[in-house]
N, CA, C and O atoms as a Tripos MOL2 file, in Angstrom:
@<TRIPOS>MOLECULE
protein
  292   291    73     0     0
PROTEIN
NO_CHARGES

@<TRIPOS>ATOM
      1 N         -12.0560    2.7100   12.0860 N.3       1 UNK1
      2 CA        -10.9620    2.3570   11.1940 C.3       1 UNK1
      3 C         -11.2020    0.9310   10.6910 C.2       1 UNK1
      4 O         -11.0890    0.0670   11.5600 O.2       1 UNK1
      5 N         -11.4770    0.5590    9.5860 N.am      2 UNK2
      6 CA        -11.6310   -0.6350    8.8420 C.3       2 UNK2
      7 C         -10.1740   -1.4260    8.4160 C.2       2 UNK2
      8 O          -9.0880   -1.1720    8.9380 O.2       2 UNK2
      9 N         -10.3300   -2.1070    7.7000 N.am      3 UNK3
     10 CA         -9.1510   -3.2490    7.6970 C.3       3 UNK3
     11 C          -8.2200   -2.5420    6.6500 C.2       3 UNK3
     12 O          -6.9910   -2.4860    6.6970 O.2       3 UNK3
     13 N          -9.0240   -2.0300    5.7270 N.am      4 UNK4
     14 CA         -8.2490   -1.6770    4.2830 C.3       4 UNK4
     15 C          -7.2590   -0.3680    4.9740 C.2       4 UNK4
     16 O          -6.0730   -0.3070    4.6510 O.2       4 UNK4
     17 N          -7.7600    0.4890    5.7860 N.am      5 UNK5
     18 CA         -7.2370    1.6770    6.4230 C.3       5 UNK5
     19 C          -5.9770    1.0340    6.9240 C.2       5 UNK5
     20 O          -4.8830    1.3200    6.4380 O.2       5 UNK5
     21 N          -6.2100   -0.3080    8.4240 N.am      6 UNK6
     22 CA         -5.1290   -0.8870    9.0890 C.3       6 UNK6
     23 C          -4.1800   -0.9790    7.5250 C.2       6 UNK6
     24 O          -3.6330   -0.0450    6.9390 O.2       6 UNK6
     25 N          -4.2180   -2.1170    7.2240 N.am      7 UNK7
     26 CA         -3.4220   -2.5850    5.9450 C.3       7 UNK7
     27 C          -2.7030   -0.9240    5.4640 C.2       7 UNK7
     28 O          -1.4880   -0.8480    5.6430 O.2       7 UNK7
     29 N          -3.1250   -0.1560    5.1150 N.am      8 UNK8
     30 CA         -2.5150    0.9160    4.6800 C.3       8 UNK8
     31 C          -1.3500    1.7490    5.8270 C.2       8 UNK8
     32 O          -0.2620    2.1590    5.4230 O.2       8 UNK8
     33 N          -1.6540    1.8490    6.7950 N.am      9 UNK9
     34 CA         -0.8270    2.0010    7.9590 C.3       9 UNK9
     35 C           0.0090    0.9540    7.8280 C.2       9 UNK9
     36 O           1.0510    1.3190    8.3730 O.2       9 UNK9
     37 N           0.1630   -0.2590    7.3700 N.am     10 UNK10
     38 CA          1.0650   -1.0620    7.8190 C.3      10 UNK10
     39 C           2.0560   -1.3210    6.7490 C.2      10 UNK10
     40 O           3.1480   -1.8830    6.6520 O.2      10 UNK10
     41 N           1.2420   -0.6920    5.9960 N.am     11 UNK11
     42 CA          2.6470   -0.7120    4.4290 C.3      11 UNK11
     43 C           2.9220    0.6060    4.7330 C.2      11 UNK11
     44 O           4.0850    0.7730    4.3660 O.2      11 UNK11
     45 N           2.4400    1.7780    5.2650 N.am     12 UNK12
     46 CA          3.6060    2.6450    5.4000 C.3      12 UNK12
     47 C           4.5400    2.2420    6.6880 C.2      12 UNK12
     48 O           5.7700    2.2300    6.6280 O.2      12 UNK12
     49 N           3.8850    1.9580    7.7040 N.am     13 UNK13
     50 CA          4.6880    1.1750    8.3170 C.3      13 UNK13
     51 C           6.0570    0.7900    7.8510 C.2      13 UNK13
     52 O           7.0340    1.4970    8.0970 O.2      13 UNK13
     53 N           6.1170   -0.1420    7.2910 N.am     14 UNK14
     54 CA          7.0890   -0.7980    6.7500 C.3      14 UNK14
     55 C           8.4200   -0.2500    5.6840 C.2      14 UNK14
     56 O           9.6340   -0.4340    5.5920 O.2      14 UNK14
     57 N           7.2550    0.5910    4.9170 N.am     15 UNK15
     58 CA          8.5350    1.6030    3.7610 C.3      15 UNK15
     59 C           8.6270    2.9360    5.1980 C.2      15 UNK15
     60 O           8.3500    3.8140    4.3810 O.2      15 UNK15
     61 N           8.6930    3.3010    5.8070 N.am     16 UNK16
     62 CA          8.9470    3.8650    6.9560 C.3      16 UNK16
     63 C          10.3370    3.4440    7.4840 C.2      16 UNK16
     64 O          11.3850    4.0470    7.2560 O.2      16 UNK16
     65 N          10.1730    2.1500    8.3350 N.am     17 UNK17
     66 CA         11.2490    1.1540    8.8490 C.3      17 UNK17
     67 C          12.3480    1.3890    7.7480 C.2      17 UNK17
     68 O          13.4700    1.8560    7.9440 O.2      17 UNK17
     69 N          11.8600    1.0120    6.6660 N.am     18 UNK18
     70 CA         13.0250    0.6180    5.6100 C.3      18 UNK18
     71 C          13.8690    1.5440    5.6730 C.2      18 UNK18
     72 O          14.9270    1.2090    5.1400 O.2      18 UNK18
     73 N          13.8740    2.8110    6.1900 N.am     19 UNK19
     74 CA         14.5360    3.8880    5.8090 C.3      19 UNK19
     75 C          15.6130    3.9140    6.9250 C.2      19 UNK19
     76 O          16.7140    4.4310    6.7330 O.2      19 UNK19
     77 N          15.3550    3.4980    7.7720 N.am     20 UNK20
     78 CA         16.2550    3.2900    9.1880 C.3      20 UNK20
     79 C          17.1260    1.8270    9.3080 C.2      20 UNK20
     80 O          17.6930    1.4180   10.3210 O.2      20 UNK20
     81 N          17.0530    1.0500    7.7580 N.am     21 UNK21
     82 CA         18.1220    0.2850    8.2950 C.3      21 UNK21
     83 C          19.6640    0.8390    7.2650 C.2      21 UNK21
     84 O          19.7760    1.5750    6.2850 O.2      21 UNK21
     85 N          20.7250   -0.0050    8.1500 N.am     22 UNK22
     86 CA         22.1930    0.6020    7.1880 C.3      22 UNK22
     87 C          22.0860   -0.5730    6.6360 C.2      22 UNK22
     88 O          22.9150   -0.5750    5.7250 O.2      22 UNK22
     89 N          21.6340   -1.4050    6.6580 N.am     23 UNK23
     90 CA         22.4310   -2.2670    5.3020 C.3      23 UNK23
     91 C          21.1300   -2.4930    4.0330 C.2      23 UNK23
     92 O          20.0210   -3.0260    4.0610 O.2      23 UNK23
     93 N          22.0450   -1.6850    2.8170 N.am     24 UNK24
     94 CA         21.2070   -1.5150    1.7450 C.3      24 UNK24
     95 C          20.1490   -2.4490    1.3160 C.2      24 UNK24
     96 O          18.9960   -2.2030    0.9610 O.2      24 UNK24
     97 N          21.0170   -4.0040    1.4600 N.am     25 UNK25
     98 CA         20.1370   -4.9580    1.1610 C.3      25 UNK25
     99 C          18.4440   -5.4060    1.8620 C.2      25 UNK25
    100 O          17.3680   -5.8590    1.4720 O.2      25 UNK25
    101 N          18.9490   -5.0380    2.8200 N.am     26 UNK26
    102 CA         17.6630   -5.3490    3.8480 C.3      26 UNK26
    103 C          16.8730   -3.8320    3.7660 C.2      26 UNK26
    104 O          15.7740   -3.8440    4.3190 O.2      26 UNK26
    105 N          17.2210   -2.7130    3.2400 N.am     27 UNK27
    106 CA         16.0710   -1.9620    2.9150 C.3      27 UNK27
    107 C          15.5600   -2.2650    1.5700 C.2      27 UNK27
    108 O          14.4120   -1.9810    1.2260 O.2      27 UNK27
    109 N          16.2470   -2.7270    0.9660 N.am     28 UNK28
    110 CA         15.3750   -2.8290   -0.3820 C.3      28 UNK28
    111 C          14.3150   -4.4790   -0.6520 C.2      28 UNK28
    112 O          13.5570   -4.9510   -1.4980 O.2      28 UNK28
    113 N          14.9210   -4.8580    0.7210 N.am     29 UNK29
    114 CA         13.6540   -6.0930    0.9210 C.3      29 UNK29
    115 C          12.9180   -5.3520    1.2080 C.2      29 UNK29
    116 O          12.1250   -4.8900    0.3870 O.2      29 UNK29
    117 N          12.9490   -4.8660    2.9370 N.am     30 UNK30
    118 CA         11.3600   -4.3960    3.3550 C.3      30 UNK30
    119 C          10.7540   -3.2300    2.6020 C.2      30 UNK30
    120 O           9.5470   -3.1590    2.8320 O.2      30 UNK30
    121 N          11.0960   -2.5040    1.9640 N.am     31 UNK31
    122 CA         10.8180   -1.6790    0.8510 C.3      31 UNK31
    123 C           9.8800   -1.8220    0.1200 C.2      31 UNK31
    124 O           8.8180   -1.2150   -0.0120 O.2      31 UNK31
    125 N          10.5670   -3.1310   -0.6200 N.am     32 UNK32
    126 CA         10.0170   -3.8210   -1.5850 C.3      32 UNK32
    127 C           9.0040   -4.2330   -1.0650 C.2      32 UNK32
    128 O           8.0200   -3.7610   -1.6340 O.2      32 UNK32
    129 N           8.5940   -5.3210    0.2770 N.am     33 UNK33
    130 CA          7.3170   -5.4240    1.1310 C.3      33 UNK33
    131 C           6.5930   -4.7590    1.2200 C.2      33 UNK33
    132 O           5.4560   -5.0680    0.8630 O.2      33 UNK33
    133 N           6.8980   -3.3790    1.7930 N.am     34 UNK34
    134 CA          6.0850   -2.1860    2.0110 C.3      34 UNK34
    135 C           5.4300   -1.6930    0.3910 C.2      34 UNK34
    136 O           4.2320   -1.8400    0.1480 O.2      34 UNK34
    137 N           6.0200   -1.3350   -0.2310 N.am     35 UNK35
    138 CA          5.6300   -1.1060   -1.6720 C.3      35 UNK35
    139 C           4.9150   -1.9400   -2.1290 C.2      35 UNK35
    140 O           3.9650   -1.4880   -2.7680 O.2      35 UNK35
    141 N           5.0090   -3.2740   -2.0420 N.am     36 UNK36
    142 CA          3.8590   -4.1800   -2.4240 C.3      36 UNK36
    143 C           2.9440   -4.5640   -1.8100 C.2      36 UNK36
    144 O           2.0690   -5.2510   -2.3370 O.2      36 UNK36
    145 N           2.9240   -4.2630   -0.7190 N.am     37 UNK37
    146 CA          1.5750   -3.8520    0.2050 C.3      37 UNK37
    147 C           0.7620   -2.4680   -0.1780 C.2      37 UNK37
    148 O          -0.4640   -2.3720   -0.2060 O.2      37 UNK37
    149 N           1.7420   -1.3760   -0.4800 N.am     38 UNK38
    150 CA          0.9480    0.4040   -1.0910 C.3      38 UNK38
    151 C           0.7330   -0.2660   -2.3870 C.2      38 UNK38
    152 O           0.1370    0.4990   -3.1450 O.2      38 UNK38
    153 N           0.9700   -1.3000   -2.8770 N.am     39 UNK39
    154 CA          0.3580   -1.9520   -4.3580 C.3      39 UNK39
    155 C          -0.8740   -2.5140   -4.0310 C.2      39 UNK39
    156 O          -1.7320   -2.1670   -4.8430 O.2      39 UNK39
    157 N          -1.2080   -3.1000   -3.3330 N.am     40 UNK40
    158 CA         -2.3500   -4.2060   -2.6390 C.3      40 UNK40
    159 C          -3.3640   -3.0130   -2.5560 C.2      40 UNK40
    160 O          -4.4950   -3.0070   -3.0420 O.2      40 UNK40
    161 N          -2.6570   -1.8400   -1.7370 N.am     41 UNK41
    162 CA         -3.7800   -1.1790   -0.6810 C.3      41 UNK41
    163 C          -4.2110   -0.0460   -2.2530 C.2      41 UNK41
    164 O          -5.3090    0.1260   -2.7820 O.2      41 UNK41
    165 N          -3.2810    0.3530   -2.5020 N.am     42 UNK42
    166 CA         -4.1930    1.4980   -3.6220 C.3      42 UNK42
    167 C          -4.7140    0.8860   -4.6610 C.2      42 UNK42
    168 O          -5.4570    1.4700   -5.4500 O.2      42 UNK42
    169 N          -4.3210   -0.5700   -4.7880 N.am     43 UNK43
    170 CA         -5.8810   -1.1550   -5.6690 C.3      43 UNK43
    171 C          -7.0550   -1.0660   -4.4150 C.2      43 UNK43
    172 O          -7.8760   -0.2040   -4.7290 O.2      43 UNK43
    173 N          -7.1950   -1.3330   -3.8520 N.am     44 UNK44
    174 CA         -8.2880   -1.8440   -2.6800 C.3      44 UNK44
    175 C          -9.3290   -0.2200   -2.4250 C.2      44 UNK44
    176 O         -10.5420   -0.0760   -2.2760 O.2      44 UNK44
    177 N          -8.1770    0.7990   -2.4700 N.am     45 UNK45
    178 CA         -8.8060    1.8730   -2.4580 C.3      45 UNK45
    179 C          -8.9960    2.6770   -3.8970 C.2      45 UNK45
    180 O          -9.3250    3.8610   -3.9800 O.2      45 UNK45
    181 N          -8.7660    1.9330   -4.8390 N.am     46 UNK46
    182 CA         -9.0740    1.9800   -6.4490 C.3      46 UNK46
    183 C          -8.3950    3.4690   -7.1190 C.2      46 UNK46
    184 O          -8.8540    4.1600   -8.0290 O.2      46 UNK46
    185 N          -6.9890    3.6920   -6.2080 N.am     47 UNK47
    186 CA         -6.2210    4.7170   -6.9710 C.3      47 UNK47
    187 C          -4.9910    3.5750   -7.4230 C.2      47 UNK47
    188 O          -4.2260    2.8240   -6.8180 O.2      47 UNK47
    189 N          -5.3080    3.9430   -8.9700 N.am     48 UNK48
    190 CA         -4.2900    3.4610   -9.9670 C.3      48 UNK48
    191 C          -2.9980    4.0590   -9.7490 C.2      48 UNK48
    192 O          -1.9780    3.3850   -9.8930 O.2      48 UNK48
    193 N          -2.9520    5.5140   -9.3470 N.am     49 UNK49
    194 CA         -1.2240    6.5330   -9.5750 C.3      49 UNK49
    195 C          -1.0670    5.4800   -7.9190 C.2      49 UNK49
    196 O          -0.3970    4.4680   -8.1250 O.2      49 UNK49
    197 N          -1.4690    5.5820   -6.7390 N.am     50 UNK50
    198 CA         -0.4990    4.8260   -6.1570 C.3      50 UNK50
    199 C          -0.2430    3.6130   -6.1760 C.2      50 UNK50
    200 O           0.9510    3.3280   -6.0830 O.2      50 UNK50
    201 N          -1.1940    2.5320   -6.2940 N.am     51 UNK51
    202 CA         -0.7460    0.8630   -6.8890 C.3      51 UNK51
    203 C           0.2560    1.2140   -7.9480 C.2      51 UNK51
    204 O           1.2890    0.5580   -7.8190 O.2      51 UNK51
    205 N           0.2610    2.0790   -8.9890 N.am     52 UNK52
    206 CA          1.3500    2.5260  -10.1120 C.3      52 UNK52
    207 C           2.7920    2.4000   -9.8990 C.2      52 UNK52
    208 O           3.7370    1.7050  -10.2750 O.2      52 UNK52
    209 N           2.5010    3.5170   -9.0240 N.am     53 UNK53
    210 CA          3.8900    3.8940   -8.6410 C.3      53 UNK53
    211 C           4.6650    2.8090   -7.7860 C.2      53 UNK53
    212 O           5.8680    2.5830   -7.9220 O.2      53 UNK53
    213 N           3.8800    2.2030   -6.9430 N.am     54 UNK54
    214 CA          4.0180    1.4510   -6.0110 C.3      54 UNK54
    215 C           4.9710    0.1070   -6.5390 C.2      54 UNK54
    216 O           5.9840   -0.4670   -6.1400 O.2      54 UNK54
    217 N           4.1650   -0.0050   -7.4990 N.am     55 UNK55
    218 CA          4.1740   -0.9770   -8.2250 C.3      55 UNK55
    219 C           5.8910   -1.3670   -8.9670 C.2      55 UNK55
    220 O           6.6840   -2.3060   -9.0270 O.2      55 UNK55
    221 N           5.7450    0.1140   -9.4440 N.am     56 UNK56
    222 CA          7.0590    0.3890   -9.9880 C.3      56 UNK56
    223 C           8.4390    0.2500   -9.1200 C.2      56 UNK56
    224 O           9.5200   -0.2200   -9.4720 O.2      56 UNK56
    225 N           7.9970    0.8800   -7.7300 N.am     57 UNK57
    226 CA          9.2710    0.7610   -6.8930 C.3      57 UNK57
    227 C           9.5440   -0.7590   -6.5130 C.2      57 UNK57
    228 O          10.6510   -1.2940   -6.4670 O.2      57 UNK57
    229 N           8.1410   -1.4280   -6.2140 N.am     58 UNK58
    230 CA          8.5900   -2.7680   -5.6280 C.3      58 UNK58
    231 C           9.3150   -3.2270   -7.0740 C.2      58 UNK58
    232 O          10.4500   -2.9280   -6.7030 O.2      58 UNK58
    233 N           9.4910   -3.6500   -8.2320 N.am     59 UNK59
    234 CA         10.1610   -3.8310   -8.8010 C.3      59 UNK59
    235 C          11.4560   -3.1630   -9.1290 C.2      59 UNK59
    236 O          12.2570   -3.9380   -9.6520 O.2      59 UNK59
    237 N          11.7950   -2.1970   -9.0010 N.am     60 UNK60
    238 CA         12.8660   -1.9400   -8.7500 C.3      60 UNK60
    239 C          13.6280   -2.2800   -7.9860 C.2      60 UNK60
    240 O          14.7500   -2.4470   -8.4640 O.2      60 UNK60
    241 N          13.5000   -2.5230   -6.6660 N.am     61 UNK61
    242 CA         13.8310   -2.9380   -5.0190 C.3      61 UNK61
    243 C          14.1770   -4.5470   -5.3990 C.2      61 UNK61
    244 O          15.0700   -5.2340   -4.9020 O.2      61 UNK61
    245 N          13.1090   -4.9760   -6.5270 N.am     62 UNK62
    246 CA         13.4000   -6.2870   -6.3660 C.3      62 UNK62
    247 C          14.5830   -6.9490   -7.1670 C.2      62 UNK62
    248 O          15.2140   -7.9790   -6.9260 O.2      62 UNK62
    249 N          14.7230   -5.7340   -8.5410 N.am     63 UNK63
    250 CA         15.8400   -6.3810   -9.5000 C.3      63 UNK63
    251 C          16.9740   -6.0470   -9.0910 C.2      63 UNK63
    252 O          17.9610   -6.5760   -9.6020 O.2      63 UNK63
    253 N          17.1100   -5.1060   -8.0890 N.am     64 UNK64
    254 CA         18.4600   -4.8840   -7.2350 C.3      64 UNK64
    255 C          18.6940   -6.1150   -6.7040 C.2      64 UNK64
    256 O          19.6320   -6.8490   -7.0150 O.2      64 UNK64
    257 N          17.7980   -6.3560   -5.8620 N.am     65 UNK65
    258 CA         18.5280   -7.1080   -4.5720 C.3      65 UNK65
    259 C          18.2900   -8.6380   -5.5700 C.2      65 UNK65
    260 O          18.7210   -9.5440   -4.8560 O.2      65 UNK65
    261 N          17.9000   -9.1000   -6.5990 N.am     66 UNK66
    262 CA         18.2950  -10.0350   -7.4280 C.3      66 UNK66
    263 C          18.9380   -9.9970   -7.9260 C.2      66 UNK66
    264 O          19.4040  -11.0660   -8.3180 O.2      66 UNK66
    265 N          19.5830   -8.6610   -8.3890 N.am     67 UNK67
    266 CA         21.2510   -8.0860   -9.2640 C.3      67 UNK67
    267 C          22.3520   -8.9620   -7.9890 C.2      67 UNK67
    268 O          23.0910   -9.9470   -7.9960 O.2      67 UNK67
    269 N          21.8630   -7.7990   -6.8700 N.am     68 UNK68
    270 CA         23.4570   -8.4540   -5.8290 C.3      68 UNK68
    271 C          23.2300   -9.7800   -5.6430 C.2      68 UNK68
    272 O          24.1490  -10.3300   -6.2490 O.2      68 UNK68
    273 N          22.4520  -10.7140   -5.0950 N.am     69 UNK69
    274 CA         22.2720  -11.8870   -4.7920 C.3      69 UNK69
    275 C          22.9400  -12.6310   -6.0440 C.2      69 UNK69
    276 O          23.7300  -13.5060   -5.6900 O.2      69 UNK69
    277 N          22.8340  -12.5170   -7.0790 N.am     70 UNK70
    278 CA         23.6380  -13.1990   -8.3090 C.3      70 UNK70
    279 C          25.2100  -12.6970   -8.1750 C.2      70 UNK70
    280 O          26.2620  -13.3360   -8.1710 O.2      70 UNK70
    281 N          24.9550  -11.4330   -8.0790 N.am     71 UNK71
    282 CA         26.7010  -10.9440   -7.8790 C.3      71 UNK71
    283 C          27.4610  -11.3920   -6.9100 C.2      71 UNK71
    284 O          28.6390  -11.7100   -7.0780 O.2      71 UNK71
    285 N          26.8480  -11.4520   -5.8160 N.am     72 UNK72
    286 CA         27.4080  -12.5240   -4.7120 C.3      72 UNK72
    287 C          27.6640  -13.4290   -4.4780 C.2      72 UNK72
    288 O          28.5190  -13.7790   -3.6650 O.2      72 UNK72
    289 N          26.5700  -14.4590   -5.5370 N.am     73 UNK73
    290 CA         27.0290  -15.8940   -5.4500 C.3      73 UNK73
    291 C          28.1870  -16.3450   -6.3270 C.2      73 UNK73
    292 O          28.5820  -17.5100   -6.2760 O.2      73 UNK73
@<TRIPOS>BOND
     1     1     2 1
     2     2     3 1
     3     3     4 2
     4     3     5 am
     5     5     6 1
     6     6     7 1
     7     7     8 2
     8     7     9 am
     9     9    10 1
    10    10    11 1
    11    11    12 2
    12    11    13 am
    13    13    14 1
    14    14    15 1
    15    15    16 2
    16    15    17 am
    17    17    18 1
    18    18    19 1
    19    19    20 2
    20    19    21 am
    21    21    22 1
    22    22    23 1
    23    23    24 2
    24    23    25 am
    25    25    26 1
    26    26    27 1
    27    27    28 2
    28    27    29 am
    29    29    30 1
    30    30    31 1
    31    31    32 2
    32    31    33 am
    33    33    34 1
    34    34    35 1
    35    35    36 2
    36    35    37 am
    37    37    38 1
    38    38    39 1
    39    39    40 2
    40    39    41 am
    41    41    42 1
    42    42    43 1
    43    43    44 2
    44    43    45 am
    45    45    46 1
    46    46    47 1
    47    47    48 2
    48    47    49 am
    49    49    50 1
    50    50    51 1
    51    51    52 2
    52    51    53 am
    53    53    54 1
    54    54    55 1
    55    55    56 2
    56    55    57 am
    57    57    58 1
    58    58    59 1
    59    59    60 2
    60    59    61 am
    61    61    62 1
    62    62    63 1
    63    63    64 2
    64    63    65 am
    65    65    66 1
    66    66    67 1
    67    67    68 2
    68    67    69 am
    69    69    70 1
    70    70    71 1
    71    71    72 2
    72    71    73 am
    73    73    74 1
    74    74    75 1
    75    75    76 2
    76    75    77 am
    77    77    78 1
    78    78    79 1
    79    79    80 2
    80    79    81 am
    81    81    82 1
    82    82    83 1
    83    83    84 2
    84    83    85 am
    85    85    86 1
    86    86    87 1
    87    87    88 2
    88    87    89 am
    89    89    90 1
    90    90    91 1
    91    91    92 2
    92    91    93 am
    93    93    94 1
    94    94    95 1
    95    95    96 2
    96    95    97 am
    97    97    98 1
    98    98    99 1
    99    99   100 2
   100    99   101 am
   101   101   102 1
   102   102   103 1
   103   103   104 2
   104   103   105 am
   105   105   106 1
   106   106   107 1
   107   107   108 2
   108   107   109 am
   109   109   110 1
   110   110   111 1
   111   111   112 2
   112   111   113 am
   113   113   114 1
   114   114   115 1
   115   115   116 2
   116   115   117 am
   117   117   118 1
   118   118   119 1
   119   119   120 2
   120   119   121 am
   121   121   122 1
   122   122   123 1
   123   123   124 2
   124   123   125 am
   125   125   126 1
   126   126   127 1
   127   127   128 2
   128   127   129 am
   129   129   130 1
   130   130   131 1
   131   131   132 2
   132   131   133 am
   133   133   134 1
   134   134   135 1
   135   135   136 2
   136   135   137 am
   137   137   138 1
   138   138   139 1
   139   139   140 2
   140   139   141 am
   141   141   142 1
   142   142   143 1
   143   143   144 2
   144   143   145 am
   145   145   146 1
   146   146   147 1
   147   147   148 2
   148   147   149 am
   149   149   150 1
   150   150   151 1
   151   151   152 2
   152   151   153 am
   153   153   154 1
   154   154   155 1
   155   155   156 2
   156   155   157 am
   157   157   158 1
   158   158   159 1
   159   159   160 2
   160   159   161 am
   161   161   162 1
   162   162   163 1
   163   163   164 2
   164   163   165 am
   165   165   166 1
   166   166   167 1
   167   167   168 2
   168   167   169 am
   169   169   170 1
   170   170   171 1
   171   171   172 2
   172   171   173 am
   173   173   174 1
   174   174   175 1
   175   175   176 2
   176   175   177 am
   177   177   178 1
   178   178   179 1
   179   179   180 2
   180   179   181 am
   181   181   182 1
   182   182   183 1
   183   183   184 2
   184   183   185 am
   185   185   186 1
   186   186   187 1
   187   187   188 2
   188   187   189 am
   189   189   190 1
   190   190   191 1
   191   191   192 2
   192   191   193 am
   193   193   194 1
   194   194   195 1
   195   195   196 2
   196   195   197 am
   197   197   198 1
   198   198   199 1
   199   199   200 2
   200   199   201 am
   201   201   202 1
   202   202   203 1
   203   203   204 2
   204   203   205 am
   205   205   206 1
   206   206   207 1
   207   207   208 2
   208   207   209 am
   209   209   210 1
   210   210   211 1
   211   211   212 2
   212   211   213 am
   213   213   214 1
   214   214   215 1
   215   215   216 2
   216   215   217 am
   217   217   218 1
   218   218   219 1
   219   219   220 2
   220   219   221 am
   221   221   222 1
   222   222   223 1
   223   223   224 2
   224   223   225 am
   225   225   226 1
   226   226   227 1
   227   227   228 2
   228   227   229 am
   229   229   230 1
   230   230   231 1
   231   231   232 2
   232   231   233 am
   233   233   234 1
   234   234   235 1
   235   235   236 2
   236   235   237 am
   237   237   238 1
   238   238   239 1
   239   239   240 2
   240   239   241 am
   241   241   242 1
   242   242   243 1
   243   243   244 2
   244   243   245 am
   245   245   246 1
   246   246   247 1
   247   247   248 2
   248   247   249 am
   249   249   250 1
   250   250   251 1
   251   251   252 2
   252   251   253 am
   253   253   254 1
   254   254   255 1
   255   255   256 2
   256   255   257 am
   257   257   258 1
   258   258   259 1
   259   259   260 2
   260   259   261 am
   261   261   262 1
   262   262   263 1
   263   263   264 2
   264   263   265 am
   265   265   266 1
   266   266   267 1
   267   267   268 2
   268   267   269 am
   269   269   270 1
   270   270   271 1
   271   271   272 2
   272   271   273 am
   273   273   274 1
   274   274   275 1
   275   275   276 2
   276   275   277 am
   277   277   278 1
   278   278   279 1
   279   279   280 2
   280   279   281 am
   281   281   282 1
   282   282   283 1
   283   283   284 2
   284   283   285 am
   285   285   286 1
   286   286   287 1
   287   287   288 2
   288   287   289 am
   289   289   290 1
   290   290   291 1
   291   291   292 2
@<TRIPOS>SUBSTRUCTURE
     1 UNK1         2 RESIDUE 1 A UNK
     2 UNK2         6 RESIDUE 1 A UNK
     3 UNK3        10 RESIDUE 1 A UNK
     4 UNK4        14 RESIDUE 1 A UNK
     5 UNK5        18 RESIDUE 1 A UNK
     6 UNK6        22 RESIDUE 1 A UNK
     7 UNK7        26 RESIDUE 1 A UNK
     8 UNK8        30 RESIDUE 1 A UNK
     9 UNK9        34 RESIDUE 1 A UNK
    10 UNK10       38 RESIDUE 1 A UNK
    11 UNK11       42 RESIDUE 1 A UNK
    12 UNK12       46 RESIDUE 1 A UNK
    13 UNK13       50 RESIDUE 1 A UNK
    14 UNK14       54 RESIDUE 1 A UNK
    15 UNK15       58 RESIDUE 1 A UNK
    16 UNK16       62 RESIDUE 1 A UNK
    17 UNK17       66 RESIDUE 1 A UNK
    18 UNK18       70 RESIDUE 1 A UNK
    19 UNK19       74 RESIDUE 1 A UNK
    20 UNK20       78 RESIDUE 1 A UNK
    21 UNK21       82 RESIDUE 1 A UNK
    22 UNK22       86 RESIDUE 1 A UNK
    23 UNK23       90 RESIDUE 1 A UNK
    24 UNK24       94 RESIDUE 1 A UNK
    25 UNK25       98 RESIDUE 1 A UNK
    26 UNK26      102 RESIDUE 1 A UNK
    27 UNK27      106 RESIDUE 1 A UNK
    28 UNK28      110 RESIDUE 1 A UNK
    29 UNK29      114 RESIDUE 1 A UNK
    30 UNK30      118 RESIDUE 1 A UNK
    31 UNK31      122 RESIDUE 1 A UNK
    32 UNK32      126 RESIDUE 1 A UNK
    33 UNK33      130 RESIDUE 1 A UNK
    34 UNK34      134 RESIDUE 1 A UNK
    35 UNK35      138 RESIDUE 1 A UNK
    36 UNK36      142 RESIDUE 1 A UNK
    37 UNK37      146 RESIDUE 1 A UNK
    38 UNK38      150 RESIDUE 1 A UNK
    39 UNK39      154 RESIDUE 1 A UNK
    40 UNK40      158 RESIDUE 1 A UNK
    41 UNK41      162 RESIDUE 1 A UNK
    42 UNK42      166 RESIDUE 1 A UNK
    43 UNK43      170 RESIDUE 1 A UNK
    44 UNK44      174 RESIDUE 1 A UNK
    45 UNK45      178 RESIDUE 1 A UNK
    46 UNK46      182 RESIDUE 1 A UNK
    47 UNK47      186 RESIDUE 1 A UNK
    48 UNK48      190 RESIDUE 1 A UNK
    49 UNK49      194 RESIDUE 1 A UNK
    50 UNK50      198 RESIDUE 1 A UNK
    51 UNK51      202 RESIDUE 1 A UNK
    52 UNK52      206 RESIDUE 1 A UNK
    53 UNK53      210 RESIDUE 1 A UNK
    54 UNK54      214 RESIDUE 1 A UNK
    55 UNK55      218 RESIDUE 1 A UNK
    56 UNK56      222 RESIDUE 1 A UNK
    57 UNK57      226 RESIDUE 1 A UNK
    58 UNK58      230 RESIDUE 1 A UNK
    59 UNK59      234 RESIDUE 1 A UNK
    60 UNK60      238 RESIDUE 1 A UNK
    61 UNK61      242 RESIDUE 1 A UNK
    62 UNK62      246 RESIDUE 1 A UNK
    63 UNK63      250 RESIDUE 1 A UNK
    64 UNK64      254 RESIDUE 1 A UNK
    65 UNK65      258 RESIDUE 1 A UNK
    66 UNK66      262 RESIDUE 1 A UNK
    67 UNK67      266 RESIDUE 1 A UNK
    68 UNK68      270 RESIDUE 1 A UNK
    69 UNK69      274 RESIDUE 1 A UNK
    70 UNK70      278 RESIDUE 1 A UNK
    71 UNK71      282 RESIDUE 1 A UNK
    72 UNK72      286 RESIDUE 1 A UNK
    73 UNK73      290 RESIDUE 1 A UNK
């Protein structure tokens, strides 16, 4: 098992976790982590559809939790 493999385990890892917490905000951080790690790793393994997609969710995850953080303050 090489590094790029670890690294890939560890961003699912993470969008994994995300799914098991209750408070919305803190899944759409580690989410967003995890997703931008499956961004890192499917360039590294040179598939465009998952860095893509990946790509797409971590931004999503991120303009949320920058939506509430403004709504909150």
């Amino acid at each position: 098992m090489d590094y790029v493999e670890l690294f890939g385990y560890f961003a699912m890892f993470l969008v994994g976790v995300s799914f098991l917490l209750k408070d919305v905000i803190k899944l759409r951080l580690v989410n967003a982590i995890g997703c931008a790690c499956f961004t890192i790793y499917g360039l590294m393994i040179g598939s465009l559809p998952v860095a893509g997609l990946n790509f797409f969710v971590t931004c999503t995850n991120l303009y949320f939790f920058i939506k509430y953080m403004r709504e909150k303050a």
